[in-house]
N, C-alpha and C positions, 0 to 999 in steps of 0.2 A: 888416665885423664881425670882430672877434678873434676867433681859432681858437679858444682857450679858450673862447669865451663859446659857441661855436656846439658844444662838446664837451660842456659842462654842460648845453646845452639836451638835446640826444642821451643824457644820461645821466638825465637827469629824467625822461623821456620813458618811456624804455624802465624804468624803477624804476617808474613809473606803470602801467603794463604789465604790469610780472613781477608786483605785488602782488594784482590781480585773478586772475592766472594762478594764482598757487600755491591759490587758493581754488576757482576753475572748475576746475582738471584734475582734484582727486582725486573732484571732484563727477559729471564724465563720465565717468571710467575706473569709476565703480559703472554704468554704462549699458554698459559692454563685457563678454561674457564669450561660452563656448568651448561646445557644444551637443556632448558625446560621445556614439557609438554607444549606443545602450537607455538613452537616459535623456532625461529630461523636466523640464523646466524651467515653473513655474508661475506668472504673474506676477499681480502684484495691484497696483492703486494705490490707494490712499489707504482700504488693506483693502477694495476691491472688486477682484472676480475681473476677471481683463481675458480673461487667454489662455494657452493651453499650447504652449511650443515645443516639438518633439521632433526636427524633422527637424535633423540634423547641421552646423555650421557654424560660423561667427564672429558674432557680432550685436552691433550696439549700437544701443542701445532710450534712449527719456525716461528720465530715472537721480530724476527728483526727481519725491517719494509712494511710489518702487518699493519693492516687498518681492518678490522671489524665491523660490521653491523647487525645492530639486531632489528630483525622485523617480527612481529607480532602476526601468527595465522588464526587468530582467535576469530570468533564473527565480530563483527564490528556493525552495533546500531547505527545508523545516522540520524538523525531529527533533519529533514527539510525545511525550511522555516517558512512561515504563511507569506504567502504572493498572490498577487492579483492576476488573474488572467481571464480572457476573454473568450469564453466559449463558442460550442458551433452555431450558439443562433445569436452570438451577439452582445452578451448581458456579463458583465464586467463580475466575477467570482471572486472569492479569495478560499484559497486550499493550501493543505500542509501534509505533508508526507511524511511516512516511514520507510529508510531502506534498509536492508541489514545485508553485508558484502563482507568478503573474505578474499584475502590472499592467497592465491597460489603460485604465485612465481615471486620472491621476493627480490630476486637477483632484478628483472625488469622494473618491478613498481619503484627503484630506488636507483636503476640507472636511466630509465627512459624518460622516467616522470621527476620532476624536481616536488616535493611534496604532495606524494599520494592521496593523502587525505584529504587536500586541499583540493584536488585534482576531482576528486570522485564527487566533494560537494556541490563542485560548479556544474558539474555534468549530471546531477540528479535533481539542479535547480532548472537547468534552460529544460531537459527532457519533460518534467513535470507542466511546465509551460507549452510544450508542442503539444505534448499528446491530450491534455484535458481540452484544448486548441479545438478537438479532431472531435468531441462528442457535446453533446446536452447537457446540463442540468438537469434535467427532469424530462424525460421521453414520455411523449405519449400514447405511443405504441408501449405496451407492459412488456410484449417481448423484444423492445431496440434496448442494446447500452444504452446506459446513462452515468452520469457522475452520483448521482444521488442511491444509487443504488449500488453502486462501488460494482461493477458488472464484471466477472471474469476474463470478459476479453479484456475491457480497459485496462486489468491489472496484469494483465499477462504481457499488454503493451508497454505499459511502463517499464517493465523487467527487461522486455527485448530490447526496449531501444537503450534503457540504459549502459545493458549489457554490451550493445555493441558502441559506444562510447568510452566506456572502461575494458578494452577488453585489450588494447594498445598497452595497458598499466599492470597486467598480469591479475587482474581480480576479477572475480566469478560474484554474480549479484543472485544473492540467494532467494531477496521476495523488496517487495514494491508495495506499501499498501498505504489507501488515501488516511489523514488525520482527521482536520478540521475541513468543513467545508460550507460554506454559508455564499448569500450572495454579497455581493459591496455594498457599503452602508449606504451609498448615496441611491441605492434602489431594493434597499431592502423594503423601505413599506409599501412601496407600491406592487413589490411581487409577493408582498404578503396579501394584499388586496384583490391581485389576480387569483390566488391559491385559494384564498373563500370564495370567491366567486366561480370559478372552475368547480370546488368542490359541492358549490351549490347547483349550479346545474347536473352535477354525476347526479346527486341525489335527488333531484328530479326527475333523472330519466331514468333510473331507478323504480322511482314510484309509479313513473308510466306504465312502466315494462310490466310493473307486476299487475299493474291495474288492467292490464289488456289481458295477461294470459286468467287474471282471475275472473275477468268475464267471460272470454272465452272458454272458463272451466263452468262456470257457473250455467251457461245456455246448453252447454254439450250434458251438462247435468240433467236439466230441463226436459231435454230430448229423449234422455235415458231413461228417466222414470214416466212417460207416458204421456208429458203434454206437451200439446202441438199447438206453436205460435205463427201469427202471422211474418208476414216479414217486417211490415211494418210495427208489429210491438216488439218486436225481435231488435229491430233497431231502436226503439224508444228505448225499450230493460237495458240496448247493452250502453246507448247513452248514458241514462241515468247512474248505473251502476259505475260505470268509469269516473263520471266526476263526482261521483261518490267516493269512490276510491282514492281521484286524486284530491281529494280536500283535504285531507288527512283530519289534525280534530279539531277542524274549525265546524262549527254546528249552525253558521249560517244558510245552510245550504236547506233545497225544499225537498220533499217528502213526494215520491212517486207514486200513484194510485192509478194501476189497470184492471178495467175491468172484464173478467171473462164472459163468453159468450156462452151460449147453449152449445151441446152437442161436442162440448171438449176443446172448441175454437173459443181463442182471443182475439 
């Protein structure tokens, strides 16, 4: 047989060959792909669920009916964005939150939910609204919740109920915690005006408190070292000495003189 002829047949051949090929390769290399750390890969044929890869690696899968998804199980910050809300005694707020939530079922958050993220933002905006709903601003019991104090049960509330709002979407809410928190402008000075004023009375009764116990240290002193008052200068000293006390350093005030009697009595 000629060289030629047995060259032509080799070249027919393999032209027969490569034209199938350029159609099958780009068809399998969609059946390759690369499974990184915290992420999940969703497959489906023929738009029926098949399987979720997650675990880490190289794969290649049936490439023909395939549709793919990739979900991300990273954490996921959310910013809640500042909202007005009305707290439990009444007084119009504005507060912003941090969530931070993860995926764990990615096959759900992308069949039940039409846009997860979307999904999680709306339900971490109305929950932030209920539950700040449910507490104060500023308790005046030191041991009740408050918002101002960011109180561990409020944030453990925020967590539950968000939790049970995304929990339909396959995602696990890791923590919940308040940003910004201030009152509404339209009653910011006037609750600035309550807060000096409240915190002017603390510190009055404050000053009472110690003026009473310092007098009452002061006469039980008296008693101790040996001299014996009547009741009546007993009451005059602990007078004096109290509004003594509470003047603090204003120097208006007059000057007490008792005089003692014979025999150890005043």
């Amino acid at each position: 047989m000629n060289p030629d002829d047995v060259f032509g047949m080799i070249c027919g051949a393999a032209s027969c060959l490569a034209v199938p090929t350029l159609f099958v390769l780009p068809l399998l290399l969609r059946g390759v792909f690369i499974v990184e750390p915290r992420t999940a890969h969703v497959l489906f044929y023929w738009g029926k669920y098949s399987r979720t890869i997650s675990a880490e690696g190289l794969y290649l899968i049936f490439p023909i009916g395939l549709v793919r998804t990739v979900v991300s199980t990273r954490d996921t910050v959310l910013q809640i964005p500042l909202t007005t809300v009305v707290e439990q005694q009444g007084n119009p707020i504005q507060v912003s939150a941090v969530a931070i939530y993860r995926v764990t079922d990615p096959a759900r958050a992308i069949i039940d939910i039409q846009g997860y993220q979307r999904f999680v933002a709306n339900q971490a905006s109305a929950v932030l609204k209920t539950v700040c709903a449910h507490y104060p601003y500023e308790a005046r019991d030191p041991r009740a919740p408050s918002l101002k104090k960011e109180s561990d049960e409020i944030i453990e509330a925020l967590k539950q109920n968000l939790q049970e709002q995304v929990r339909s979407a396959g995602i696990e809410v890791v923590l919940v915690r308040l940003n910004d928190l201030t009152y509404a402008p339209e009653i910011a000075q006037s609750m600035l005006l309550r807060q000096q004023a409240q915190a002017m009375v603390d510190a009055r009764r404050t000053l009472v408190e110690g003026a009473v116990e310092t007098t009452a240290d002061a006469l039980q002193r008296l008693e101790g070292a040996g001299l014996r008052l009547s009741d009546f200068t007993k009451q005059r000293l602990a007078t004096s000495l109290t509004l003594l006390l509470c003047a603090g350093d204003r120097s208006d005030h007059g000057t007490v003189v008792t005089r003692g009697a014979r025999g150890g009595h005043a």
